[in-house]
N, C-alpha and C positions, 0 to 999 in steps of 0.2 A: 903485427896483428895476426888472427889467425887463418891464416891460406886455408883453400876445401881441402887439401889433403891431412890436415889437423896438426898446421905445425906450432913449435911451442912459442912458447909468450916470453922467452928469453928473459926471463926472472921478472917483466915489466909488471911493474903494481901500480894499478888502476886506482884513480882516486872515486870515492862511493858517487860522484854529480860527472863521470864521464862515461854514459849509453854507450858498452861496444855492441849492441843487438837490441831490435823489438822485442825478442822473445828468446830467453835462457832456458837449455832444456836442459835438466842436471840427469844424467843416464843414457848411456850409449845403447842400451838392449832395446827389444820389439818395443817396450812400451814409449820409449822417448823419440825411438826413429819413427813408429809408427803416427804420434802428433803431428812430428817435421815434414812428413811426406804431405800432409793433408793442411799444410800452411802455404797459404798463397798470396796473400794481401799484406803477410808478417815478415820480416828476414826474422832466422833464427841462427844460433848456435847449439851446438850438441857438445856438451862435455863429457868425455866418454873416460871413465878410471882405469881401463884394461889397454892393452895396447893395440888393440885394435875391435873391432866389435865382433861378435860372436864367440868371444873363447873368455875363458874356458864354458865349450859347452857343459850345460847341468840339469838338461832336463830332456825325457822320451818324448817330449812333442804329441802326446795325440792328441785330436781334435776333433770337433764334429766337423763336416763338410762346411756348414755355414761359417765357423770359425774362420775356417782354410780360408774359406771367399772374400772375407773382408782384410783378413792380417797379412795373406800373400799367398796364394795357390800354388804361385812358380814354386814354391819350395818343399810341397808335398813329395815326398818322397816313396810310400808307402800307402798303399789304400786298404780295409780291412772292413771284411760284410759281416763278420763274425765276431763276437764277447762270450769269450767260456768261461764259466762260473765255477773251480772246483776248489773242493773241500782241503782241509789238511792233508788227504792221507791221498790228493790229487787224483781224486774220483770227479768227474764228471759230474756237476747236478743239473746244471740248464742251460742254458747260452741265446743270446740276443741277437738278431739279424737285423741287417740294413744294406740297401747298395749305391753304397757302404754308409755299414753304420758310425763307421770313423776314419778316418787319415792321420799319416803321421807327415809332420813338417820338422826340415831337418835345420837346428837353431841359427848355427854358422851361418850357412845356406841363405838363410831369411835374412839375419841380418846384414849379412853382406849384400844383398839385392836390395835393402832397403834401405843403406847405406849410400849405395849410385841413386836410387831415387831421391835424397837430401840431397847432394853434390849437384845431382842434375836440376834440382829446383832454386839452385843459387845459396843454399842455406851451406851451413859453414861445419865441420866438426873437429872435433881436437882430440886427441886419447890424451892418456896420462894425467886427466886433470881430478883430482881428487876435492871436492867440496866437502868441508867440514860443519859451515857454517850461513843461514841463510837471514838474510833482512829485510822483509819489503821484497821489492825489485833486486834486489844485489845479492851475491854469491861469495862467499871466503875460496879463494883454493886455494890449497896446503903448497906454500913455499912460493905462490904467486903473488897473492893479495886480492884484493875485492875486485867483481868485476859486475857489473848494474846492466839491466834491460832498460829499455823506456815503458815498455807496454807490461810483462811477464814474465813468473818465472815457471816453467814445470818442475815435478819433482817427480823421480821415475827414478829413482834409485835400490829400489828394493825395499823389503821392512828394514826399516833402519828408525836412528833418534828423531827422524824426519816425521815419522808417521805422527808422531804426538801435534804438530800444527795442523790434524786433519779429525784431530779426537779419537784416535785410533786407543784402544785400551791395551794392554797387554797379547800381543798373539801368539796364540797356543800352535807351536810348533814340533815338530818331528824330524828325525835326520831321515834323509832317503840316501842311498847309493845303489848305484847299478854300474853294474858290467856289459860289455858289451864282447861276445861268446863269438867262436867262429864253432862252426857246431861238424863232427863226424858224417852225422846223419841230417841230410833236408827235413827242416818241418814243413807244416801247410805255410803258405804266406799269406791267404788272407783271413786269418783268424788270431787274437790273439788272447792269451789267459789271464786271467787275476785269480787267485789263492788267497782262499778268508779263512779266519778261524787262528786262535789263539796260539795255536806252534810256532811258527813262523815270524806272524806280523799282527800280535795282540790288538795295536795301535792300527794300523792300518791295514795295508794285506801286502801278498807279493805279487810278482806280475811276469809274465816271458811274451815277448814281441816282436816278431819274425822279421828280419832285415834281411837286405841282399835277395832276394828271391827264397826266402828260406833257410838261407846255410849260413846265414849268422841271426842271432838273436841278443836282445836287449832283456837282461836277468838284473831284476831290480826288486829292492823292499824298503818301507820306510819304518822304524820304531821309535819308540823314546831312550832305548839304552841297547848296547850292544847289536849294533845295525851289524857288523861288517861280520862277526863270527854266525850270525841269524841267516844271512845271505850265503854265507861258505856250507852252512848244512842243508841251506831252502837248495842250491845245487845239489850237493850229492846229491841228497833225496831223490830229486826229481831224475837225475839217472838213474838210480837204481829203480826208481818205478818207470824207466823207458820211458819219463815224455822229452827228456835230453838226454844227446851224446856230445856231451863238449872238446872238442879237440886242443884249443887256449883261449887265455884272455888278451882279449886284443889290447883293451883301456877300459878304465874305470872312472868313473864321476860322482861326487856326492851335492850334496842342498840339503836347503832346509824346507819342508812343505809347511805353509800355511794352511789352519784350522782356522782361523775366523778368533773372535769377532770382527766384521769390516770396520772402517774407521766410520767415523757419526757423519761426516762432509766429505765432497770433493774438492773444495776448492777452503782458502783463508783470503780474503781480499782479492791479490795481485797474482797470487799463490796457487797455484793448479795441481792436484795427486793424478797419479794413473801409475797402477799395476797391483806389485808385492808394497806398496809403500802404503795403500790403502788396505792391507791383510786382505785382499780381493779376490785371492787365491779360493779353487772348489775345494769345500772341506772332505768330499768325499772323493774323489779321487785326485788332488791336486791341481796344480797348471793354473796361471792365470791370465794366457792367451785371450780365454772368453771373455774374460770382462773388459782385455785391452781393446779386444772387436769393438767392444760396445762402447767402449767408453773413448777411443784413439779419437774420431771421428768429431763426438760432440766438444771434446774439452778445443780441439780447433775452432770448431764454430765459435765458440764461447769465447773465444780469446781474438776471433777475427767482428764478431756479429754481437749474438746477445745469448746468456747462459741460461737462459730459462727450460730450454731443452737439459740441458745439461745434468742440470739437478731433478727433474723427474726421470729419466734413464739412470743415475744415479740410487733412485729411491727406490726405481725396480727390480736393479742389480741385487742391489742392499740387502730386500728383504727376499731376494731368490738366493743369496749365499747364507743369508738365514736361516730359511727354509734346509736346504739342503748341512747347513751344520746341525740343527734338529733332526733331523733322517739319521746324520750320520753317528750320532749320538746313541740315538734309539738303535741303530744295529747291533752297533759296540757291546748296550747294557744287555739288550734283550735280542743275542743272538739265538736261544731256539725257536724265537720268530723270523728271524732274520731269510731260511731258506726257506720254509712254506712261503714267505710274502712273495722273494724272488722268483722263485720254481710257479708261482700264480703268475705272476708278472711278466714269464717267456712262454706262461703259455695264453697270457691273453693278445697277442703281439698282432692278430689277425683282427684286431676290436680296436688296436689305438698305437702310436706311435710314441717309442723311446726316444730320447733329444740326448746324445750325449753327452754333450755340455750342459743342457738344461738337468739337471741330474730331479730336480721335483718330478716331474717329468714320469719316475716312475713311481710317485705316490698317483697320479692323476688315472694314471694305467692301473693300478691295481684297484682303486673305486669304482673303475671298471668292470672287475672281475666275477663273474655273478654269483 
């Protein structure tokens, strides 16, 4: 069977009427650890496909404060009171304060802390186990065979064929890759930049994200074609306008960002979604930490109590990533509105409060604006 330290199954193939777990969690990342933690009345399993959890990391991690507070604070590694807003040609047009208006959480980090929180609450996890296939209660893994809960299954695997049991429609995706810079010269470290505007990052925008106290930074873009040579001149550029001095590249990462639509449910009977698998990901600037906050929490409940929570946080998620793929749509088409709305929006900051995560957040601000 499988020991806490996730040992293998020695080729043993389970027949579909022998329960190894109350509750089968298919994904080893924040969104499945994050259930397991918050399971106390359930034993589970964590099937985890990578060899260990956290690697390869593939995403900048920022988050709002409240995010940080419920997915794991220990792993904040970075704190930031500042959002700079510049243009192509990396002018300056407004910029967002908060203290702080965001945190970075470092992925490994997290999940290897919320990893000992599994192990620690008796729950069990396995790497290498790759699920192709799901029925009911029961799970395929590739070169194992079936393996069945009594109670549940989660699915936290990312977008994947999976999302179609949750009515997820096609989701509109983008490549992102980022590098992570040891830099010449310190920048500021609690501020960090996005870059809008068609040169760059037609699709999305670019971004630079002060590490290490400033003397390394996270230089990242996401498009639909040609990411990696988009990212080699969004660098140059920016040293030759002096906002970087790169000295090398340490490591590099890519992913796919989720644009929505979310899937129509959380849940198929027996069957529970949480994360990328629900395309729950923020259309406007990525990551979909926030919605695991929101969602880690109740799909437990729901699986130990009753889901009726479940699907109203669900319904509200929904139609806030909604909301926020409309926003980000409207920027896209009708970018020369795009910077009078913003440049309204950092300067109405003394009248109403920006939610980083909540990204509607800044339509609410600018009907504000007098």
């Amino acid at each position: 069977m499988i020991g806490s330290g996730g040992a293998d199954y020695k080729g043993m193939s389970l027949a579909l009427a022998d329960p190894v777990s109350s509750v089968i969690i298919v994904g080893g990342g924040p969104a499945g650890l994050s259930v397991a933690t918050r399971l106390r009345r359930k034993d589970a399993v964590v099937l985890n496909a990578t060899e260990a959890p956290g690697w390869p990391p593939h995403c900048t991690g920022l988050v709002s404060p409240w995010t940080a507070r419920i997915i794991g604070d220990e792993a904040v590694t970075e704190s930031f009171n500042e959002a700079v807003f510049m243009d192509d040609e990396l002018r300056e047009r407004c910029s967002l304060e908060g203290k702080p208006l965001a945190v970075r959480i470092s992925r490994p980090f997290l999940e290897a802390l919320l990893s000992r929180k599994v192990l620690d609450l008796g729950h069990r996890i396995a790497n290498r186990m790759i699920v192709d296939m799901v029925r009911d209660r029961c799970v395929h893994v590739r070169g194992r065979g079936w393996l069945c809960a009594s109670d549940s299954v989660v699915i936290a695997t990312g977008y994947s064929s999976f999302s179609r049991l949750f009515g997820a429609e096609k989701c509109d995706t983008l490549t992102g890759l980022e590098v992570r810079a040891r830099l010449l010269k310190r920048i500021r470290e609690d501020a960090f930049i996005t870059v809008h505007g068609r040169r760059f990052a037609p699709s999305f925008f670019a971004w630079i994200v002060p590490v290490s106290n400033g003397r390394e930074a996270l230089i990242g873009l996401a498009s639909r074609r040609d990411t990696a040579p988009r990212l080699s001149e969004f660098i140059h550029f920016a040293e030759k306008r002096g906002v970087l001095s790169v000295s090398n590249i340490i490591s590099h990462r890519g992913g796919r960002i989720l644009r929505g639509p979310p899937a129509k449910a959380v849940r198929n009977t027996h069957i529970y979604g949480i994360g990328d698998v629900l395309c729950a990901s923020k259309p406007f600037t990525g990551g979909g930490l926030y919605s695991i906050a929101m969602l880690a929490p109740r799909v437990a409940k729901a699986i130990e109590k009753d889901g009726q929570e479940l699907d109203e946080v669900w319904g509200a998620l929904r139609r806030e990533i909604l909301a926020q793929r409309s926003l980000t749509r409207l920027a896209l088409v009708y970018r020369e509105l795009w910077w009078p709305a913003l440049v309204s929006v950092c300067g109405a900051q003394d009248r109403c409060r920006v939610d980083y995560d909540r990204h509607s957040s800044l339509l609410e601000c600018l009907l504000r604006v007098p």
